[in-house]
LODREN-775655 format. One line per 10 residues: number of its first residue (from 1); for each residue y negated, z negated, x of N, C-alpha, C. Coordinates in Angstrom, 1 decimal. Atoms other than C-alpha are relative to their C-alpha. Example, Ala and Ser with C-alpha at 12.3 -4.5 7.8 and 13.67 -1.06 7.14 Angstrom:
% LODREN-775655
1) 1.2/0.0/0.9/4.5/-7.8/12.3/-1.2/0.0/0.9 | 1.1/0.0/-0.9/1.1/-7.1/13.7/-1.1/-0.8/-0.8
***
This chain:
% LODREN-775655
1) -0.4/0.6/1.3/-3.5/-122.6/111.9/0.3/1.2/-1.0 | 0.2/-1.6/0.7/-1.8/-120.0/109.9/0.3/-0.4/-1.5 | 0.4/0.4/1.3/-1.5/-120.2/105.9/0.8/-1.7/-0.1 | -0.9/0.9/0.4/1.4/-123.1/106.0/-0.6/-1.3/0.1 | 0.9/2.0/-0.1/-0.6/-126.2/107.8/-1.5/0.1/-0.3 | 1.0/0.0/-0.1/-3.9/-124.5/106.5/0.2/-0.8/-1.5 | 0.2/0.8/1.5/-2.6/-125.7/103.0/0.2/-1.3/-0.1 | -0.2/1.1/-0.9/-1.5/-128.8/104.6/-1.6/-0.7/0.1 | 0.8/0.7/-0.1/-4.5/-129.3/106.0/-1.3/0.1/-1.0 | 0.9/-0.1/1.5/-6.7/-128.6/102.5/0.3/-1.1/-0.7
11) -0.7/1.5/0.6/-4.4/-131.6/101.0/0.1/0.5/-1.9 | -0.5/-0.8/1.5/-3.7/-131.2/97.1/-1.0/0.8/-0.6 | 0.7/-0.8/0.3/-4.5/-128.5/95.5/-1.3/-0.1/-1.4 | 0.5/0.3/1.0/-7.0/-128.2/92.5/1.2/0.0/-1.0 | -0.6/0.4/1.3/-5.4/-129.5/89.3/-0.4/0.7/-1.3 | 1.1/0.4/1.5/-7.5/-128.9/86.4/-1.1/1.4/0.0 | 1.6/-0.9/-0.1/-10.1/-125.4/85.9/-0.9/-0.5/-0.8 | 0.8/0.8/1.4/-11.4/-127.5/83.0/-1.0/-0.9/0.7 | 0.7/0.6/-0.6/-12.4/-130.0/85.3/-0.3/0.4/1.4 | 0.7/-0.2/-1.0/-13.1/-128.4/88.5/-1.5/1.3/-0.5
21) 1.1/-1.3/0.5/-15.7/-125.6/86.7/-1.2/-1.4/-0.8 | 0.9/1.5/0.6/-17.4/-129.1/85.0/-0.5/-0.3/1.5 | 0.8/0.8/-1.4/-17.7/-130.6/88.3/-1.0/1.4/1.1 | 0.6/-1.2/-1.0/-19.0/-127.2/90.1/-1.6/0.0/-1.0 | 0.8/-0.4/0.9/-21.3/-126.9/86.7/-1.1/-0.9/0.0 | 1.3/1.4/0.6/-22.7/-130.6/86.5/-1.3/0.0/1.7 | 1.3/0.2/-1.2/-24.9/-129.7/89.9/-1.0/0.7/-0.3 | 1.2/-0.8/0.2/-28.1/-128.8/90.2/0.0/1.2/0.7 | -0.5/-2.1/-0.5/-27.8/-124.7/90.4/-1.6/0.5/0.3 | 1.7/-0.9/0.2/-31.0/-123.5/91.6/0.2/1.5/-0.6
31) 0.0/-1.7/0.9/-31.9/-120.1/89.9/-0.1/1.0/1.1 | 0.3/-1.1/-1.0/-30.8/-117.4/92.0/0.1/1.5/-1.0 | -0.3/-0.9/1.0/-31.3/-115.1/88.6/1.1/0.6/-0.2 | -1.5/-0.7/0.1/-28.4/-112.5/88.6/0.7/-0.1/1.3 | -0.4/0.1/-1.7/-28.1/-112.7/92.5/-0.1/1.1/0.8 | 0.5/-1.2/-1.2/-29.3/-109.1/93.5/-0.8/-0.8/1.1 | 1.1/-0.3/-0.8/-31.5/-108.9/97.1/-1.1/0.7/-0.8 | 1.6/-1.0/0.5/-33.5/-106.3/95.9/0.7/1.1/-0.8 | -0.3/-0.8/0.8/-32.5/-104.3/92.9/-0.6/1.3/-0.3 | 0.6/-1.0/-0.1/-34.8/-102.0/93.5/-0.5/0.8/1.3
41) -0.2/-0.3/-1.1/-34.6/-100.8/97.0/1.3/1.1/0.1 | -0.4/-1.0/-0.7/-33.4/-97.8/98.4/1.4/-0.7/1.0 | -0.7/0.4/-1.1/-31.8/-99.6/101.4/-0.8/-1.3/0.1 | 0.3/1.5/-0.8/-32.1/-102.9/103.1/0.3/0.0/1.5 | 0.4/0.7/-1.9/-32.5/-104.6/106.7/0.7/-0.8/-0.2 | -0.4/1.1/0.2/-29.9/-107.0/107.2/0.2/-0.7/1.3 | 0.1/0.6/-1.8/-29.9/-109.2/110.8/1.5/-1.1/-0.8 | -1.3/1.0/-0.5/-26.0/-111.2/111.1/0.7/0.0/1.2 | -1.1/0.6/-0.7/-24.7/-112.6/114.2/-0.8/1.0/1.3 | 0.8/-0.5/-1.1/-27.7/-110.6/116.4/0.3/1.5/-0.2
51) -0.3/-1.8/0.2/-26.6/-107.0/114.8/-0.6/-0.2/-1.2 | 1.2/-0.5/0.8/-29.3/-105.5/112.5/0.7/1.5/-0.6 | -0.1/-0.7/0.9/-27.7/-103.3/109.7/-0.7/0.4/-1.0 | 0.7/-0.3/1.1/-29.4/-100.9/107.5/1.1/0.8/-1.0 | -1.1/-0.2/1.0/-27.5/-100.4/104.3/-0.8/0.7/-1.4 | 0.4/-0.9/1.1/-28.1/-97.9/101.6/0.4/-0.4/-1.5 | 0.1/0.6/1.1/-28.4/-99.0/97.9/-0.1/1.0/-1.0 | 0.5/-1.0/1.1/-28.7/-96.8/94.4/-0.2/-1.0/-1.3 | 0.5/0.5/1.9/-30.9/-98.6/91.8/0.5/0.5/-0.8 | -0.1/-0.9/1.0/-30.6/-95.6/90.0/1.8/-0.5/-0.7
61) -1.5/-0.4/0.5/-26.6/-95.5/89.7/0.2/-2.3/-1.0 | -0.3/1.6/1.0/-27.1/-99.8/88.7/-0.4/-0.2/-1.1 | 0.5/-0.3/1.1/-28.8/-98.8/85.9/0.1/0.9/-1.1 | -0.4/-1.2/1.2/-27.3/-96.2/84.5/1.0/-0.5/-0.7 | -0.8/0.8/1.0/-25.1/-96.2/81.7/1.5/0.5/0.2 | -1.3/-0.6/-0.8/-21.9/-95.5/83.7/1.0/-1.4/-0.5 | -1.2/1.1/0.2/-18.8/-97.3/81.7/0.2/-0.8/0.6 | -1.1/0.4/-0.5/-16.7/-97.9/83.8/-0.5/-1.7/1.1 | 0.6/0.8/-0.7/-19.3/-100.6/85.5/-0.6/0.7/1.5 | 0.8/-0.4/-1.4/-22.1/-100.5/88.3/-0.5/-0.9/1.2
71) 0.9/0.8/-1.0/-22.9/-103.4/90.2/0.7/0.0/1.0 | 0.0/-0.7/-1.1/-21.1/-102.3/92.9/-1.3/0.6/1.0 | 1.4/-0.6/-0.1/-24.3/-100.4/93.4/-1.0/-0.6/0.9 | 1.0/0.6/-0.9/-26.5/-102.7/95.1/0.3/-1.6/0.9 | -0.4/1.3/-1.0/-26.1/-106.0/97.7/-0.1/-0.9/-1.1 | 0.5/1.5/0.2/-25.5/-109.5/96.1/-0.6/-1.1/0.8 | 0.2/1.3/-1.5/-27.3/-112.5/97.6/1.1/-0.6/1.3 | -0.9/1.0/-0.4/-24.0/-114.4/97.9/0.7/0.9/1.9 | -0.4/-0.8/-0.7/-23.0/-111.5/100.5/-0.2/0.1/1.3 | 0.8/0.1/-0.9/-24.9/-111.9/103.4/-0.1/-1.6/0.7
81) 0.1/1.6/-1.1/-24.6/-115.6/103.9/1.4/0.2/0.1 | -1.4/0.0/-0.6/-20.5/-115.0/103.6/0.3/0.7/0.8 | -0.3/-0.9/-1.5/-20.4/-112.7/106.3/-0.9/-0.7/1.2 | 0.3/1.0/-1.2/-22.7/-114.8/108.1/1.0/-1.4/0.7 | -0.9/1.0/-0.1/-20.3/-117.5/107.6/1.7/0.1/0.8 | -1.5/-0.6/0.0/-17.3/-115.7/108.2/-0.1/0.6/1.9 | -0.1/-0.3/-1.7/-18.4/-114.3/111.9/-0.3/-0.7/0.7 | 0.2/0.8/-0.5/-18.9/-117.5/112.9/1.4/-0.8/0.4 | -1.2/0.5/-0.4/-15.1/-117.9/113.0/0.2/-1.2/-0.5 | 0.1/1.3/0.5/-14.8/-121.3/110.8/1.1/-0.3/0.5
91) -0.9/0.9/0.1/-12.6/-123.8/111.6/1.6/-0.1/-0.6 | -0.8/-0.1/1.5/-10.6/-123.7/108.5/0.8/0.9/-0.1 | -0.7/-1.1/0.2/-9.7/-120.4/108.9/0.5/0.7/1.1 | -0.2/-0.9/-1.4/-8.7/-120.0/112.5/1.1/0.6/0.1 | -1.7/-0.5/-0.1/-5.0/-119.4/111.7/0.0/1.3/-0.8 | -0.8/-1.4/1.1/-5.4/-116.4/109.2/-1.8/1.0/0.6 | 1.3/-0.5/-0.4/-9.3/-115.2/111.2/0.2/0.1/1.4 | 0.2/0.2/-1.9/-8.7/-113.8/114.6/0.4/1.6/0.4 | -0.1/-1.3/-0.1/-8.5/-110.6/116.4/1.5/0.6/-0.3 | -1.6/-0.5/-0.2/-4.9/-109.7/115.6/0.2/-0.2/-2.0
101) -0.2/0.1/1.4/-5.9/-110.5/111.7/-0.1/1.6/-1.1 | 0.3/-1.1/1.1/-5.6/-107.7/108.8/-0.5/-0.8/-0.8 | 0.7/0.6/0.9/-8.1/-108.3/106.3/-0.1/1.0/-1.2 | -0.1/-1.1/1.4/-8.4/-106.4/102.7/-1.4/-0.9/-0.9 | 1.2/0.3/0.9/-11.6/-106.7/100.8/0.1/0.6/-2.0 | -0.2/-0.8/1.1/-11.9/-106.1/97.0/-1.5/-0.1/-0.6 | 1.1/0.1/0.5/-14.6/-105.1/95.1/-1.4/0.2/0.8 | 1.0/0.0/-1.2/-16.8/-104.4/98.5/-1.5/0.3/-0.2 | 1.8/-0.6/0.5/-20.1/-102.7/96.8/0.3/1.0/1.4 | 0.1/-1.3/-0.5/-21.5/-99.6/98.3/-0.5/-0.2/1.1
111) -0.1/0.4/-1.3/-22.9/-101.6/101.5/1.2/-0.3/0.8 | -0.9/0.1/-0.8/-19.6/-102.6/102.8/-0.6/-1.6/1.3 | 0.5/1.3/-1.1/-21.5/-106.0/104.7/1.0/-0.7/0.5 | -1.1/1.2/-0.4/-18.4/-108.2/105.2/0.8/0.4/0.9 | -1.0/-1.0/-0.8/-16.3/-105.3/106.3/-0.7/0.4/1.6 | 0.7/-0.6/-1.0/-19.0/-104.0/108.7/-0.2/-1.2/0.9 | -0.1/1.4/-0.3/-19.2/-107.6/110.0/0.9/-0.4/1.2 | -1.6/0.5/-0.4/-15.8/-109.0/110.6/0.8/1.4/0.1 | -1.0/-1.2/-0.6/-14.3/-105.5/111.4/-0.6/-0.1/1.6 | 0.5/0.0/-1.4/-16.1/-105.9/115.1/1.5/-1.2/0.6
121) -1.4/1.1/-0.7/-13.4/-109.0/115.4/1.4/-0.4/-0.3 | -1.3/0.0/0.4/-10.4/-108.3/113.6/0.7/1.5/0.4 | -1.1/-1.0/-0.6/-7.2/-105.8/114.1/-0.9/1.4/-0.9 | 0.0/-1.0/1.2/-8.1/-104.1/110.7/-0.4/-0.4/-1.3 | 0.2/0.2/1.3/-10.0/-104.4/108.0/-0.3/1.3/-1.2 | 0.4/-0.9/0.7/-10.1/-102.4/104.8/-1.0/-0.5/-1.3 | 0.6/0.4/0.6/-12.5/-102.2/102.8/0.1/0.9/-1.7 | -0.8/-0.3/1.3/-11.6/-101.5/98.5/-1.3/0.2/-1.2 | 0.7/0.2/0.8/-13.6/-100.7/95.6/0.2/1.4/-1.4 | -0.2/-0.9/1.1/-13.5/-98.4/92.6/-0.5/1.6/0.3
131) -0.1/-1.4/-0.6/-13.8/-94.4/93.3/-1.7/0.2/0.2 | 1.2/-0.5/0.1/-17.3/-94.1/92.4/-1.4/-0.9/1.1 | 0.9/1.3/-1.4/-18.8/-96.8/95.4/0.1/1.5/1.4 | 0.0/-0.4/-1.5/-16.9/-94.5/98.1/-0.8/0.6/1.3 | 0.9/-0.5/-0.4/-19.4/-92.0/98.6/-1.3/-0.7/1.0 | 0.9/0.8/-0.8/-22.4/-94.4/99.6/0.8/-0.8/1.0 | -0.7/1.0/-0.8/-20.0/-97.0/101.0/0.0/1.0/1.2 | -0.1/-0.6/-1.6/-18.8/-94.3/104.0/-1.3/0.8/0.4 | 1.1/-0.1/-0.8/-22.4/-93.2/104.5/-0.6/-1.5/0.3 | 0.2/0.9/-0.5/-23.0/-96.7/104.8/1.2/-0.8/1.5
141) -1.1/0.0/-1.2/-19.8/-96.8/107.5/-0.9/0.1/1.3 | 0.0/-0.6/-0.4/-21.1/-94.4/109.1/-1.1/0.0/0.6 | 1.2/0.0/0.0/-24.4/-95.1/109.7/-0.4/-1.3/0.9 | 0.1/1.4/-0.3/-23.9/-98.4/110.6/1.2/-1.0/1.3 | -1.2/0.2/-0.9/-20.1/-98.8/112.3/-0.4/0.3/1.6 | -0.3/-0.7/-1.5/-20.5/-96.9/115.6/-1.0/-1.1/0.8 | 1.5/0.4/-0.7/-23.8/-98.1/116.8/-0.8/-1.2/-0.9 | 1.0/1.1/0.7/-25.4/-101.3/114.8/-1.1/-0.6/0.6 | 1.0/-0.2/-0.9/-28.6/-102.1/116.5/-0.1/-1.9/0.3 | 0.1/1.3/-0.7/-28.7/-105.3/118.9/-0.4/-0.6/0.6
151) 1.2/0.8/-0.4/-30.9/-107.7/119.4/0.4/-0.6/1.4 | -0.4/0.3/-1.3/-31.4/-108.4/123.3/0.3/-1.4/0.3 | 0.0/1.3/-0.4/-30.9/-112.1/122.9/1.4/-0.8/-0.5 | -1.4/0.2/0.6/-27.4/-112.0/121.1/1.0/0.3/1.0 | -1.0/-0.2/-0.6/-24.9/-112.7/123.3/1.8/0.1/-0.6 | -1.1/-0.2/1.0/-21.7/-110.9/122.5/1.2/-1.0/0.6 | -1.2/0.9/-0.2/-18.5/-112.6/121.7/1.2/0.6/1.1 | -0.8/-0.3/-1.1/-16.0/-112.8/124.2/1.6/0.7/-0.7 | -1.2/-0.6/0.4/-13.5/-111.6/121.7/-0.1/1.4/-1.3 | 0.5/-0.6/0.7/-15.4/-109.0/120.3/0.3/1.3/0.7
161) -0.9/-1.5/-0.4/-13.7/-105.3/120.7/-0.8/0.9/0.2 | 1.0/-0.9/-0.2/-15.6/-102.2/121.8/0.4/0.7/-1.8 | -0.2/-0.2/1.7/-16.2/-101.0/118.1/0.2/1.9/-0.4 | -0.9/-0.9/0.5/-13.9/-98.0/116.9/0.2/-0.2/-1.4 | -0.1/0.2/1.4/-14.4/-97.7/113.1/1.2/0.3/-0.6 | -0.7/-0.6/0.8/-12.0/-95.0/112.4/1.5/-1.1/0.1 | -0.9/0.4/-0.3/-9.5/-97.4/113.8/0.1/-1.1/-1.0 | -0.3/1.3/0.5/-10.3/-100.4/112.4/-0.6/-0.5/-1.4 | 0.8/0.1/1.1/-12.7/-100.1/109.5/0.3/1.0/-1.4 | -0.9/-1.1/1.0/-10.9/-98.3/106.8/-0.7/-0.3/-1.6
171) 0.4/0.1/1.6/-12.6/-97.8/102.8/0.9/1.0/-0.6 | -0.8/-0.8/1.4/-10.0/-96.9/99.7/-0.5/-0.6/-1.0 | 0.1/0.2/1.5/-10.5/-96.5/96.5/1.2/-1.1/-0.5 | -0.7/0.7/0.5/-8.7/-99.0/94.7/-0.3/-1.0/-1.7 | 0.3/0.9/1.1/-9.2/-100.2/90.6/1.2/-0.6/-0.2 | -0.8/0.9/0.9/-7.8/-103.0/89.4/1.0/0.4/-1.1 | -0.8/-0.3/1.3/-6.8/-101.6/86.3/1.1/1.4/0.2 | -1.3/-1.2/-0.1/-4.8/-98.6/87.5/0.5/0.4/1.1 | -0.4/-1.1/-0.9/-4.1/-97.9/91.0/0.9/-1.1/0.4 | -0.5/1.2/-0.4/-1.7/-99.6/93.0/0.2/-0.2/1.4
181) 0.2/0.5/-1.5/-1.8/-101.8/95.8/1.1/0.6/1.1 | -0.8/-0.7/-1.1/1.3/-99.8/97.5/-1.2/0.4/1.0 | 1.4/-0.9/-0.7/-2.1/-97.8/98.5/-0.2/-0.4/1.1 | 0.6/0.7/-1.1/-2.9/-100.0/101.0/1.1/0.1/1.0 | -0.7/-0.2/-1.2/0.0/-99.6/103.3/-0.5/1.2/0.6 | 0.4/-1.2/-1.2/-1.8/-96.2/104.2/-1.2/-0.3/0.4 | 1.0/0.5/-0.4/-4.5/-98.1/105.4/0.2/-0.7/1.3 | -0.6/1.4/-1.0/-3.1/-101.2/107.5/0.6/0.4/0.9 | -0.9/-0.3/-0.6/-0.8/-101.1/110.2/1.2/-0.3/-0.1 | -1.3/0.5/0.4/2.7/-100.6/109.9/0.8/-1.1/0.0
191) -0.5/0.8/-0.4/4.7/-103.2/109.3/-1.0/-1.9/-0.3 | 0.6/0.8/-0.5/2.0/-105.7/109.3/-0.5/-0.9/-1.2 | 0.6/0.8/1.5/0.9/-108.7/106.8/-1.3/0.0/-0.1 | 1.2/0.4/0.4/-2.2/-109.2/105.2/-0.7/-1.3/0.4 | 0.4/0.9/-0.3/-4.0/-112.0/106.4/-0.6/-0.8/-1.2 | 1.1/0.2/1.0/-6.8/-112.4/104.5/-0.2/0.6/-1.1 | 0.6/-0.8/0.7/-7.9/-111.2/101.1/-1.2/-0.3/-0.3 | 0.9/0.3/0.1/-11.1/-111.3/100.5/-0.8/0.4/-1.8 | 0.2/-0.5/1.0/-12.9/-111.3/97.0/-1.8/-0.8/0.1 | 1.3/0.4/-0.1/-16.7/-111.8/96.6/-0.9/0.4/-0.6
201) 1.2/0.0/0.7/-19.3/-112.0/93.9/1.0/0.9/-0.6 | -0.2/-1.0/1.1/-16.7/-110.1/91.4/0.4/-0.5/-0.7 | -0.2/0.5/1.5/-16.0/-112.6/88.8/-1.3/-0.2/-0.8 | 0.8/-0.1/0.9/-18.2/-111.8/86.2/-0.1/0.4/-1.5 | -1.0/-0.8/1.0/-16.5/-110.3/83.7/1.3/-0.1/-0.6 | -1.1/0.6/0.3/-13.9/-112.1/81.8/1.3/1.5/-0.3 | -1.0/-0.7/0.4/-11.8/-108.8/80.7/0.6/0.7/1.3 | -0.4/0.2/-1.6/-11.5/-108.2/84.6/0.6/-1.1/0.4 | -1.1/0.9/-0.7/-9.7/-111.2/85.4/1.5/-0.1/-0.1 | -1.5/-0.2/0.2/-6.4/-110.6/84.4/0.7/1.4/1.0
211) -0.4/-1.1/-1.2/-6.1/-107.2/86.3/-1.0/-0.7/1.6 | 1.0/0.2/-1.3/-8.4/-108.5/89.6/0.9/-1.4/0.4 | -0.8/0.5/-0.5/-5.6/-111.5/89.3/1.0/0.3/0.8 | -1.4/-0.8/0.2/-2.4/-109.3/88.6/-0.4/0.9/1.7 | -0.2/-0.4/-1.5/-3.9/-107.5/92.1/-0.3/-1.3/1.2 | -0.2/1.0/-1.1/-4.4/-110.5/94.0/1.3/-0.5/0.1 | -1.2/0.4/0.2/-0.8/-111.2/93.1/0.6/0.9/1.2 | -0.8/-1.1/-0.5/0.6/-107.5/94.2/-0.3/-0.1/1.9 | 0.6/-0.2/-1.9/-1.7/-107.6/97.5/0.7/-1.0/0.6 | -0.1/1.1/-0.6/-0.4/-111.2/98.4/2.1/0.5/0.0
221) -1.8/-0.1/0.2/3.5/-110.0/98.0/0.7/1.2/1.0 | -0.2/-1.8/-1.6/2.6/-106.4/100.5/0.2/-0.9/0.5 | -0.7/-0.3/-1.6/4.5/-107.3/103.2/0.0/-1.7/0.4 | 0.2/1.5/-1.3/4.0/-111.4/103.8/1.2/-1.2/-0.5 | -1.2/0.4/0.1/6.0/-113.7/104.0/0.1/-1.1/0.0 | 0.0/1.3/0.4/6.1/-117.8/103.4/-0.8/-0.8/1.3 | 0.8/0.4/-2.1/5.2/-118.3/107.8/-1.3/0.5/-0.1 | 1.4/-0.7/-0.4/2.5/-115.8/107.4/-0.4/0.5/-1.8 | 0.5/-0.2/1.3/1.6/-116.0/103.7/-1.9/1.1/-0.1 | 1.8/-0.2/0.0/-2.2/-114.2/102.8/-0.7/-0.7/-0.9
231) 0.8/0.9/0.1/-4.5/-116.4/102.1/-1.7/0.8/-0.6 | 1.1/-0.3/0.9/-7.2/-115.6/99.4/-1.2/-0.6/-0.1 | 1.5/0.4/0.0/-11.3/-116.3/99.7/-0.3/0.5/-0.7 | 1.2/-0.7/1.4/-13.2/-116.2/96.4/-0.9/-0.7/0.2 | 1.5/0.0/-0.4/-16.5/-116.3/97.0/-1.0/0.2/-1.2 | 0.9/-0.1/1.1/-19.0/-116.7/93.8/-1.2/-0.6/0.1 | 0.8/0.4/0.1/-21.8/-117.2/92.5/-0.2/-0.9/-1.2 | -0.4/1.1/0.6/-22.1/-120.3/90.2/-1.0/0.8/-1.9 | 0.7/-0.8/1.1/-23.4/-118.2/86.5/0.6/-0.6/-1.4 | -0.5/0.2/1.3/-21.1/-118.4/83.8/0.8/-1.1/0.0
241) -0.8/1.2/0.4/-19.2/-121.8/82.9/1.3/0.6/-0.1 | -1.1/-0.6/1.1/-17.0/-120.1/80.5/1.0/1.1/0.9 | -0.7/-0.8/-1.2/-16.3/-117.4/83.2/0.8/0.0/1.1 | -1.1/0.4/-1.3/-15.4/-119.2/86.0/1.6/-1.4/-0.8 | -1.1/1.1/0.3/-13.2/-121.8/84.1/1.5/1.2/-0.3 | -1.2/-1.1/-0.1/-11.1/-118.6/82.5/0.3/0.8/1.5 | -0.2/-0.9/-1.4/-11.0/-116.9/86.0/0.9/-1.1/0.8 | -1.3/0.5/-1.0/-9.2/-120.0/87.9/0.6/-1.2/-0.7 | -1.3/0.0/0.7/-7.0/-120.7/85.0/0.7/0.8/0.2 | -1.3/-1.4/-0.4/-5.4/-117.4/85.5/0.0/-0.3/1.4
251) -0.6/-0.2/-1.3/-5.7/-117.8/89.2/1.0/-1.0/0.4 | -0.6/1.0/0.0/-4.3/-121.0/89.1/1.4/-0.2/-0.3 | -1.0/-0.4/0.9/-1.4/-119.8/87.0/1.1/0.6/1.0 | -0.4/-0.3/-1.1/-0.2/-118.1/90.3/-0.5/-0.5/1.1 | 0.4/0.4/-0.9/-1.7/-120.0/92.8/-0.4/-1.1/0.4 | 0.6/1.1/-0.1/-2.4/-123.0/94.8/-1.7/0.2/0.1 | 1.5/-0.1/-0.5/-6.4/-123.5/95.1/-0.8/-0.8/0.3 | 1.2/0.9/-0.3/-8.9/-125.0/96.8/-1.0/0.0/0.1 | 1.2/-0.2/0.0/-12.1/-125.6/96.7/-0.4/-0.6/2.1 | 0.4/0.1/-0.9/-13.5/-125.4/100.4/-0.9/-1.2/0.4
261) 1.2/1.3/0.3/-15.5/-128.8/101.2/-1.3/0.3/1.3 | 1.0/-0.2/-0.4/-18.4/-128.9/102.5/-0.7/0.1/1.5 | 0.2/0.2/-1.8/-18.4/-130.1/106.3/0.6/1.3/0.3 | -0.7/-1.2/-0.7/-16.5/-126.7/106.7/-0.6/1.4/-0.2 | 0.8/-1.0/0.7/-19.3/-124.5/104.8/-1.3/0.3/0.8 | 1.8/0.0/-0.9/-22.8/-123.0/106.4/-0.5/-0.9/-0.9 | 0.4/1.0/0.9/-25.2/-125.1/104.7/-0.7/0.9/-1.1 | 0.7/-0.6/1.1/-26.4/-121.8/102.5/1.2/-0.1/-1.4 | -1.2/-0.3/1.2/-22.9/-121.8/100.7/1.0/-1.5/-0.3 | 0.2/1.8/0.1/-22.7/-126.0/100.2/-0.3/-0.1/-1.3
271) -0.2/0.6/1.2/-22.4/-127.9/97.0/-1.8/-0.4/-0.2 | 1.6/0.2/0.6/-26.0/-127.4/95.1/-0.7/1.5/0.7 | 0.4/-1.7/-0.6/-26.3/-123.9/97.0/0.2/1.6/-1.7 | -0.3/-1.3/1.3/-25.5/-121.9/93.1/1.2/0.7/0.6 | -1.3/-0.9/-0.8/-22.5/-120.5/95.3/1.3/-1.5/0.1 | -0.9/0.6/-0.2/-19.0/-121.4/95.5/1.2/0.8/0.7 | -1.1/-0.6/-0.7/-15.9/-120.8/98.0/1.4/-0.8/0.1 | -1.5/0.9/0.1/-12.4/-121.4/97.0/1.0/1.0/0.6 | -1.1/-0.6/-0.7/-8.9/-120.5/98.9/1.1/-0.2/-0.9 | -1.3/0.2/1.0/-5.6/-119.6/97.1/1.0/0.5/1.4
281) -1.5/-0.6/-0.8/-2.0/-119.0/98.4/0.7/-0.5/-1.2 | -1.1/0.1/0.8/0.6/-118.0/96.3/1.1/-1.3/-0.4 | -1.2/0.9/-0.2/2.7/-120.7/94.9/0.9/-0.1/0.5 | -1.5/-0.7/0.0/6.0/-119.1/94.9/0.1/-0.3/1.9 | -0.1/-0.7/-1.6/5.0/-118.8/99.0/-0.2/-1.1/1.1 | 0.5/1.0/-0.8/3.5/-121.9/99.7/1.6/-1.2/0.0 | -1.5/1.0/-0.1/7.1/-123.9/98.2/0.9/0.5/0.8 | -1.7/-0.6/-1.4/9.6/-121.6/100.9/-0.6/-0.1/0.5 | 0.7/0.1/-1.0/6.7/-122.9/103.2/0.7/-1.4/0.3 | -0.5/1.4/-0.3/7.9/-126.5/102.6/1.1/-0.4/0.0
***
C-alpha cells in the first residue's frame, strides 16, 4: 500500500482542528505528568522487539537554562511504545514501511529509540535534531547500533538485515528555524524518496509550529512524487488543547490528516491512552494522486 490507496484506505480526511482536538480532549487522559521516563537518570534499559538498548540521558543539560530549548535531552514516554508499534510492521503502513523504505525522523532526542529500532528493517533511516542533541545522540548510535543485546527467545525477523549503522542509520543536525532540508539529500540515497516522516512528542510549543510545519512541507517536496508521496506520523502526547488545535490547523492548511483508528493501534497508543497518532500527505500530492 503505498501513500495513494493508503489515503484511500483512511477515507475522508479530518475536517475541523476545532473539532477533532475537542473530540481527542473530551476523553478521559490519564496523567502521564509531562511524559518523561525518568528525568533523572543517567541512562535507561529499554527491551523492544527482543533487543535490549541502553541509552544515555543528560538531566543536567534538561535543566539547564539553554535558550534555544532542552527536552531533547531525555526519553519521552510516548517513545518507546511508538517504536514498539512501528517494528511490528502495522498494517496501515505496509506500503510506505518496508525494507526498501527511507525514513527521516525529526526532533529524535539524544536516545535516537525509533531510529535505532526501525533502522534494523529499513533501507535508510536518518535520524534529525537540533546541533546540540548530536553529541550524545551518536554516542548513543554507537553504543547501541552494531551490537544491541538479544534476548535468546526473540526470534529474528525474516526481513531483518545484518545491521550496518554507518550505512543505514544516519544523524544530522537539522533546526527548523534555519537549516535547510536540501541537507538531507547528503544523508539518503541518491535519487530516492522519502517514505516516511516521522515526528514524535514535539508539539509543544506553539511558536514551533509554523517552522516544524514549513519543514514538513520542504521534507515532503525532496524528491517524491504524487505515486510515492511521503507520508507523515505525528505522534503526541494529549497536554495542551490550545496547542494541539493550533498545530493541526497549520498542518491541515497543507495537508490531508488522519487520525489513525484504533483497531490499527497497539493498545498503549489507543483512544483514552493520553497519546495520539495522526497521518498527513500533502494536499497538493494527494489531488495528482486522483
Amino acid at each position: 500500500m503505498t501513500s495513494q490507496p493508503l489515503a484511500a484506505a483512511l477515507g475522508k480526511p479530518i475536517e475541523d482542528a476545532g473539532e477533532e482536538t475537542f473530540l481527542l480532549f473530551s476523553q478521559d487522559i490519564p496523567s502521564n505528568n509531562l511524559g518523561f521516563v525518568d528525568s533523572k537518570a543517567d541512562s535507561l534499559e529499554v527491551e523492544i522487539a527482543g533487543h535490549e538498548y541502553i541509552l544515555r540521558q543528560s538531566p543536567g543539560l534538561l535543566h539547564s537554562n539553554r535558550g534555544e530549548g532542552t527536552t531533547g535531552a531525555v526519553i519521552w514516554k510516548i517513545t518507546p511504545l511508538l517504536a514498539a508499534w512501528l517494528t511490528s510492521l502495522p498494517r496501515i503502513l505496509s506500503g510506505v514501511l518496508h525494507n526498501r523504505a527511507v525514513v527521516v525522523e525529526l526532533g529524535c532526542g539524544v536516545a535516537g529509540l525509533t531510529g535505532l529500532v526501525l533502522s534494523r528493517l529499513v533501507q535508510c533511516y536518518v535520524l534529525t535534531d537540533q546541533a546540540y542533541v548530536m553529541k550524545y545522540l551518536k554516542e548513543n548510535i554507537a553504543a547501541n547500533a552494531t551490537t544491541p543485546r538479544e534476548k535468546k527467545t526473540f526470534k529474528k525477523r525474516t526481513n531483518e538485515k545484518k545491521f550496518t549503522p554507518g550505512e543505514r542509520l544516519k544523524a544530522l543536525a537539522l533546526d527548523w528555524e534555519v537549516d535547510s532540508v536540501q541537507n538531507l539529500k547528503s544523508a539518503i540515497p541518491p535519487g530516492a524518496p522519502i517514505d516516511l516522516l516521522i515526528i514524535c512528542d514535539c508539539v509543544y510549543n506553539e511558536y514551533l509550529i509554523s517552522p516544524l510545519v514549513q519543514t514538513c512541507v520542504d521534507i515532503c517536496r525532496l524528491g517524491s512524487t504524487a505515486a510515492d508521496a511521503t507520508v507523515v506520523l505525528v505522534a503526541q502526547q494529549l497536554r495542551s488543547d490550545t496547542v494541539c488545535e493550533l498545530f493541526l490547523d497549520a498542518l491541515m492548511k497543507e495537508f490531508n490528516v488522519w487520525r489513525i483508528p484504533d483497531n490499527e493501534l497497539s493498545s498503549q497508543l489507543r483512544s483514552g491512552s493520553g497519546y495520539v497518532v495522526h497521518l498527513a500527505i500533502l494536499r497538493d500530492q494527494v489531488r495528482k494522486a486522483e
